[in-house]
C-alpha positions in Angstrom: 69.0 70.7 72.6 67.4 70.3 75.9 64.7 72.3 78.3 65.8 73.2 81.9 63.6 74.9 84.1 65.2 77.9 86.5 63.7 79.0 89.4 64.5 81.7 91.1 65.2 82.1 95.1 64.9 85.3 97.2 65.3 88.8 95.7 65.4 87.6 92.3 65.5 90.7 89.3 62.5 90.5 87.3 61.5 87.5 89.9 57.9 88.1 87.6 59.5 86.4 85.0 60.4 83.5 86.4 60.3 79.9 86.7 62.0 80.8 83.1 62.5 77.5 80.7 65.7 77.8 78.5 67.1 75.5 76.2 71.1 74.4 76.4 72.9 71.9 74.6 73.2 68.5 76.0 77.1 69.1 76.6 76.1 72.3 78.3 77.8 73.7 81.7 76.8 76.0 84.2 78.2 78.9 82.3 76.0 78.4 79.2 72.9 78.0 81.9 74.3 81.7 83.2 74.3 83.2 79.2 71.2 81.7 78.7 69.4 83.6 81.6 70.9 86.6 80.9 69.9 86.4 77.2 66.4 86.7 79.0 66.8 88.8 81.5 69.6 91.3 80.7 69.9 93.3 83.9 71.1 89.3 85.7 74.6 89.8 84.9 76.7 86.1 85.4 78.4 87.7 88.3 75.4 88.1 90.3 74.2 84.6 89.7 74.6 82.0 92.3 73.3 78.9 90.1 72.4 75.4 92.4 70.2 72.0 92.1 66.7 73.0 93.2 66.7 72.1 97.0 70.9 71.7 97.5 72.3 74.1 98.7 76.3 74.3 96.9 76.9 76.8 94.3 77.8 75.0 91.3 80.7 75.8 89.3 80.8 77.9 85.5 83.2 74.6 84.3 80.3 72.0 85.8 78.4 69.7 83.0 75.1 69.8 83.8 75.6 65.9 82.7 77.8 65.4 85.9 74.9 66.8 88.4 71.7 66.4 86.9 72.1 62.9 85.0 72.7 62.1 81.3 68.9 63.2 81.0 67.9 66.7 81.4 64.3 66.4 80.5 62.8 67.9 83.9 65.3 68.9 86.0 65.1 72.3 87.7 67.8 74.6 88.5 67.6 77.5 91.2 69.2 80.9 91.2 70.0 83.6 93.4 70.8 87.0 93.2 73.7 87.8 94.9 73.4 91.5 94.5 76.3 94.1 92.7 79.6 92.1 92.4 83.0 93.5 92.5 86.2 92.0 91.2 88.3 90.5 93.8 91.5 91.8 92.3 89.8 95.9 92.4 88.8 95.1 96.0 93.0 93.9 96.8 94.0 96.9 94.8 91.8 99.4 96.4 92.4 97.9 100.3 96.6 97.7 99.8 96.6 100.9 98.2 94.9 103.7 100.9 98.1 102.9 103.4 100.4 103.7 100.5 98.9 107.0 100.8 98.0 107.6 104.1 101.6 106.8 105.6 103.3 109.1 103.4 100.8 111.8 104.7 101.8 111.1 108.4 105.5 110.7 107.7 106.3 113.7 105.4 103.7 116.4 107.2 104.1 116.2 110.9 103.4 119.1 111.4 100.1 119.4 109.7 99.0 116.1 111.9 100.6 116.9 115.2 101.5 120.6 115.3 105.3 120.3 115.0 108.3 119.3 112.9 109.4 115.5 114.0 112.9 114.4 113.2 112.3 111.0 112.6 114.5 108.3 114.6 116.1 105.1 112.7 113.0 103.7 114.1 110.4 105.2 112.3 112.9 105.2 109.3 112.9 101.4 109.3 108.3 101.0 110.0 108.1 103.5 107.2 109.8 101.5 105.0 108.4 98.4 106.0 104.8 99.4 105.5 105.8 100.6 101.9 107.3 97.5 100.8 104.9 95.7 102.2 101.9 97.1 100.6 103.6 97.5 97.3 104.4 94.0 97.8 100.7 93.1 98.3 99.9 95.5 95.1 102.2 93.4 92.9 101.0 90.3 94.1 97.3 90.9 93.3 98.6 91.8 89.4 100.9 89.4 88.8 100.8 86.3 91.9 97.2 85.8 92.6 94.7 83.6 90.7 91.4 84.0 92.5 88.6 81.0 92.9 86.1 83.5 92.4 85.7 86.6 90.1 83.6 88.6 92.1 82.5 89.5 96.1 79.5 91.7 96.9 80.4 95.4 96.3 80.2 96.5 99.9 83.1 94.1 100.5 85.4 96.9 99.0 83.9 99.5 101.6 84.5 96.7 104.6 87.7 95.4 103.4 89.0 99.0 102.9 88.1 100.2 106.5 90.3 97.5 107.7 93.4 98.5 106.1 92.8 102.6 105.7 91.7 102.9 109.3 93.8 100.2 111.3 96.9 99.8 109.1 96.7 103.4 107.9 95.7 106.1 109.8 95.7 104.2 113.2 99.4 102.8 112.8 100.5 106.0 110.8 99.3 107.8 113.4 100.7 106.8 116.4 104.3 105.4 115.1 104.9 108.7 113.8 104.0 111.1 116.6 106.9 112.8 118.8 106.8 110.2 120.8 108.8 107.8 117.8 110.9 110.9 117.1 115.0 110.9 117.3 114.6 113.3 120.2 112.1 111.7 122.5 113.3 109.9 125.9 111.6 106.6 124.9 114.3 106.3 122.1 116.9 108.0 123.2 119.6 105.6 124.4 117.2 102.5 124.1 116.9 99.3 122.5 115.1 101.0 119.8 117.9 103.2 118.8 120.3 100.3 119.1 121.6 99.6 115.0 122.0 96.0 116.1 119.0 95.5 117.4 116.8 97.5 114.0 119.0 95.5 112.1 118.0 92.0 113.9 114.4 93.3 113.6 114.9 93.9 110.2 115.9 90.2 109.1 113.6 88.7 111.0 111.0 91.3 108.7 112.1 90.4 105.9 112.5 86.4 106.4 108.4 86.8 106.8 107.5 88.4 103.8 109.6 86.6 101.3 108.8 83.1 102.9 105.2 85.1 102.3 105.7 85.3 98.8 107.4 82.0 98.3 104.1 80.4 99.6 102.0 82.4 97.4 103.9 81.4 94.6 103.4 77.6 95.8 99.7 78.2 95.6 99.7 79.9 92.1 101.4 77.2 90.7 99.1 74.1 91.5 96.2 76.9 89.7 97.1 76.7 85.5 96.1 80.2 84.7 92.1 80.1 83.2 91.2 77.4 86.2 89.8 77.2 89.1 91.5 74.0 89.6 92.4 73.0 93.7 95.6 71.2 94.7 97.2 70.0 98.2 100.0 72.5 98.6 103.3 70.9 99.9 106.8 72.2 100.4 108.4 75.1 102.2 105.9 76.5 105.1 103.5 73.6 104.1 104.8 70.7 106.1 103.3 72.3 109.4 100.9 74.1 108.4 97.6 74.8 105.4 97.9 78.2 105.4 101.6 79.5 105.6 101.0 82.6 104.3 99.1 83.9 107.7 102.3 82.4 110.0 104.1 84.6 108.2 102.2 87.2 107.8 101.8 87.2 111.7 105.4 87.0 112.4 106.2 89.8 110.0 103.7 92.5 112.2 104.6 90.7 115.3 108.3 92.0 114.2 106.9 95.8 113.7 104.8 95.1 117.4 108.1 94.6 119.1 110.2 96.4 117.6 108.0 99.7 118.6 105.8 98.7 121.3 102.7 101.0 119.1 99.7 100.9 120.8 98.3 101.2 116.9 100.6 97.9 116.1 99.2 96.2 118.5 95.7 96.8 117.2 96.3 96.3 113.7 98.2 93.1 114.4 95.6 91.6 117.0 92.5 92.4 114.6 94.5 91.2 111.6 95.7 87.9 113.2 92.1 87.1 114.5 90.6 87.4 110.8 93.6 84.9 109.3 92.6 82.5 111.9 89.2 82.5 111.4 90.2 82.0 107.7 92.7 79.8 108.2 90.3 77.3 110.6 87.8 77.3 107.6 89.5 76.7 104.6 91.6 74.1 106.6 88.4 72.3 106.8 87.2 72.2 103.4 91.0 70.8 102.3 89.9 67.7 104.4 86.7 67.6 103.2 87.7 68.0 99.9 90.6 66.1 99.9 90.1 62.9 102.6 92.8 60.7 103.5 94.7 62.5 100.9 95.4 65.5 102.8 98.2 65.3 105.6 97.1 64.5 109.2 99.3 66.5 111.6 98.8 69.7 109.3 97.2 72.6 111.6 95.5 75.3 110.3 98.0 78.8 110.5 100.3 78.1 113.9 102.4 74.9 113.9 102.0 72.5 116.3 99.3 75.0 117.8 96.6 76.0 115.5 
């Protein structure tokens, strides 16, 4: 067995209590330095732990030896920790943010008159978004219980509150909203004898829809599988979508909202998509960067970030 000294940094629980001194095995990893603090200080769950060298500043990982960062001697060597504040999982955050448009939509599309003060007969139109919001959300549902293996358990709590403004308010009640009003409607003169009434032209819209979201999937499924299940292992992805770009999944993702944009000219559409699209690239830009850092001359050149050939 060996002493390590932890530190703490910032808002610290119990901060009186520390510099604490625990003892770990010499094999030890970062996940035995995380049981051993709570074994001192019980209320400093793992989650909220954000466990570095003293003066570095990248977390280090639960699977880390301490023998790979500190040296094959531990004798004084200091480790730092952080609170990071009340943690929730990242799959409850997915399920709660996909799931408030599976409600709100339904609310907007079966009482019309309780939203805008008369009956709507709703046009192929409508029909086709309606059904394209469900599947895609249930989609997204499935995906976080079965496709997804996340690189961290936990985000800070009020991510759920942030994250589920985005998709309630803009691609819930803002889209649900205004694609559902009289103005969608069978009888309205912006349908009536239109492009947007044309079967061809739903149908065209429809395949183009539905090309996004499965060459979605397919690229998600690309990612699980360079993850074994238990690891937060990182791979370079390669394959369909991947040749031009690191993050497929946002092109396509893009291209399907793009589709529900033209199709109905929504105002709320529009929004959603614009808001959306900005957040994937700012994303996208990021963790396109740490694949080259991570990965050097090992990751492919010409790859851009979401856009091929542009970003």
């Amino acid at each position: 067995m060996v002493q390590l000294t932890i530190s703490a940094v910032s808002k610290t629980p119990s901060r009186n209590g520390f510099p604490l001194t625990i003892e770990v095995a010499q094999e030890a990893t970062v996940a035995d330095v995380r049981a051993a603090i709570v074994a001192k200080v019980p209320k400093f769950k793992p989650s909220r732990q954000r466990i570095t060298v003293k003066g570095e500043k990248k977390p280090l990982e639960d699977e880390t030896k301490l023998s790979d960062v500190l040296g094959a001697q531990l004798k004084d060597w200091e480790l730092q920790v952080k609170d990071l504040g009340p943690q929730v999982s990242w799959r409850t955050v997915f399920l709660v943010e996909y799931f408030g448009p599976l409600v709100i939509h339904p609310l907007f599309y079966y009482f019309p008159r309780f939203w805008y003060g008369k009956d709507v007969q709703h046009s192929a139109l409508q029909k086709y978004v309606y059904a394209f919001v469900m599947l895609h959300f249930v989609k997204r549902e499935l995906e976080t219980l079965f496709v997804h293996r996340f690189s961290h358990d936990t985000m800070p709590w009020f991510n759920i509150v942030k994250n589920s403004t985005h998709y309630h308010i803009l691609s819930g009640v803002l889209l649900a909203a205004d694609v559902y009003r009289p103005k969608f409607s069978a009888t309205s003169p912006y349908i009536v004898n239109t492009i947007r009434n044309n079967d061809r032209f739903l149908w065209i819209c429809a395949g183009l829809w539905a090309f996004a979201e499965l060459s979605n999937l397919h690229t998600h499924l690309t990612v699980r599988a360079l993850r074994p299940a238990g690891s937060r292992k990182r791979g370079i992805p390669y394959g369909y979508g991947f040749n031009f770009v690191s993050f497929p999944n946002y092109f396509f993702e893009t291209v399907a909202w793009a589709v529900i944009c033209v199709m109905t000219g929504s105002v709320g559409a529009a929004i959603f998509t614009v808001v959306a699209v900005g957040q994937m690239a700012i994303w996208a830009v990021k963790k396109h960067k740490n694949y080259k850092k991570e990965f050097g001359k090992e990751y492919p050149r010409n790859r851009k970030a979401m856009i091929p050939f542009i970003l």
